[in-house]
C-alpha positions, -999 to +999 in steps of 0.1 A: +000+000+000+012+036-010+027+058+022-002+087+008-028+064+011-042+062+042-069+037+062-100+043+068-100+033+106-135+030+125-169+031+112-184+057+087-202+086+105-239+075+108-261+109+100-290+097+114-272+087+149-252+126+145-292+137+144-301+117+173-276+130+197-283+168+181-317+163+186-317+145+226-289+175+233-315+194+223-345+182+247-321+187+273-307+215+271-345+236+265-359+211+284-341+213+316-309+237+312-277+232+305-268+215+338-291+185+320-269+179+293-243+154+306-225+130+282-244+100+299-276+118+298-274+124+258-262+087+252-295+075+270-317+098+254-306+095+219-295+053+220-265+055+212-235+037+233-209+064+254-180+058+224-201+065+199-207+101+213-176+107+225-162+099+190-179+125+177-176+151+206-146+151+234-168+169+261-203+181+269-191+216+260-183+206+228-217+188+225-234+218+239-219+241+215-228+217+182-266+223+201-266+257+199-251+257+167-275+238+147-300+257+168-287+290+151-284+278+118-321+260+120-334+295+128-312+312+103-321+283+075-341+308+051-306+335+046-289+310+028-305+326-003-296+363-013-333+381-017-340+388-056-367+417-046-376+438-022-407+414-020-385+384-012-364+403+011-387+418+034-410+378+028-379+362+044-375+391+072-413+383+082-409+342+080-378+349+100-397+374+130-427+347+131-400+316+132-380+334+160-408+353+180-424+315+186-397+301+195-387+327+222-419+327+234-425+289+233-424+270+262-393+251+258-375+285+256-395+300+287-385+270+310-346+271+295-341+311+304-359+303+335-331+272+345-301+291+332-312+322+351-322+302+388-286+276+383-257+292+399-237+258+387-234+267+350-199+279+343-192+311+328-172+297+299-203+272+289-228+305+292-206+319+268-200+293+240-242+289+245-244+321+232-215+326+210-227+298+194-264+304+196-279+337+195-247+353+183-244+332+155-279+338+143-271+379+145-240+368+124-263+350+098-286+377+100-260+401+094-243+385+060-274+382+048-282+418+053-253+427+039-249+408+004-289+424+004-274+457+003-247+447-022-277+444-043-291+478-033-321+463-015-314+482+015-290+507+028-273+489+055-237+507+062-233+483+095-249+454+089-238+438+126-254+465+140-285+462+119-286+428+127-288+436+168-315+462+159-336+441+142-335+412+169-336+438+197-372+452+180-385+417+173-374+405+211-393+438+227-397+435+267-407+396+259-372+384+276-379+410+308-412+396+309-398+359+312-373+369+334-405+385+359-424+355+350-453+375+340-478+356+313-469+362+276-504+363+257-499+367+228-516+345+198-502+333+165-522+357+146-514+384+169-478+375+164-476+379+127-493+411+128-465+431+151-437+409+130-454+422+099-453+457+116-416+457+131-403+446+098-423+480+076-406+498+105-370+484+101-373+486+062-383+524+065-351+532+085-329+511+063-342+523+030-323+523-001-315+559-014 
């Protein structure tokens, strides 16, 4: 056998076993915080043996970042696509709001904040690759996308990071103070689409192409 060529050693990556341990990290970590997601706890939830998820990731921290990842690109799924119109732009602004809006205010999200606010046991390095990974890459998303929008003069967006906070900042309103209170969010799907439909006329008026 040639020196370059090189053994394949172990099994082939099984996909649906990589979406099984996603999705049980997942259920975990909105379901009961991230002091839930332990390397045993994810083997038993998704069926897969201990070596088998630590083949793919060498820690929880690691697992909990792939979580938040996937979470961020799931969200972020539709800005893979530059906008061709104004139309499609602010169509994919609304599906966005509605997508993100319901699944802050879901109740998944509601008991997570809830945990990760009441544990005092969370480290401050897993906190922050949770939201480097998480909401911070969905602003990043966001943010290319807003961008290569306004390389095609669909918008006038001279900061597009910063546009990026604005717009999730207007879509989160008082909702996260809210949680954090504990005070009822009523607010029904109809209801929802009509101030997402609203916030993004206002954001497109300040960002108007000239």
């Amino acid at each position: 056998m040639s020196k370059n060529v090189q053994r394949n050693v172990g099994r082939p990556v099984d996909p649906d076993k990589d979406r099984d341990i996603l999705a049980a990290g997942r259920a975990l970590l909105f379901g009961a915080g991230p002091e839930a997601v332990t390397m045993e706890a994810v083997a038993r939830e998704a069926g897969v043996a201990k070596p088998t998820l630590y083949r793919r990731y060498a820690n929880r921290d690691e697992l909990i970042a792939a979580v938040a990842t996937a979470e961020a690109e799931r969200m972020a799924g539709r800005f893979r696509l530059v906008p061709g119109s104004a139309d499609d732009l602010k169509q994919a602004l609304v599906e966005f709001g509605c997508d993100l809006t319901g699944f802050l205010l879901s109740a998944e999200h509601l008991n997570y904040v809830q945990a990760l606010g009441a544990s005092a046991q969370v480290p401050q390095s897993t906190r922050d690759s949770i939201y480097r990974h998480g909401p911070r890459g969905t602003q990043a998303r966001l943010a290319d996308w807003l961008a290569r929008a306004a390389d095609r003069d669909l918008l006038d967006c001279p900061d597009a990071d910063y546009s990026a906070e604005q717009f999730l900042g207007m879509l989160m309103g008082l909702d996260l103070v809210r949680t954090l209170y504990r005070v009822p969010l009523l607010r029904d799907a109809d209801a929802l689409h009509t101030r997402v439909r609203r916030l993004v006329s206002d954001f497109l008026r300040l960002h108007a192409a000239s």
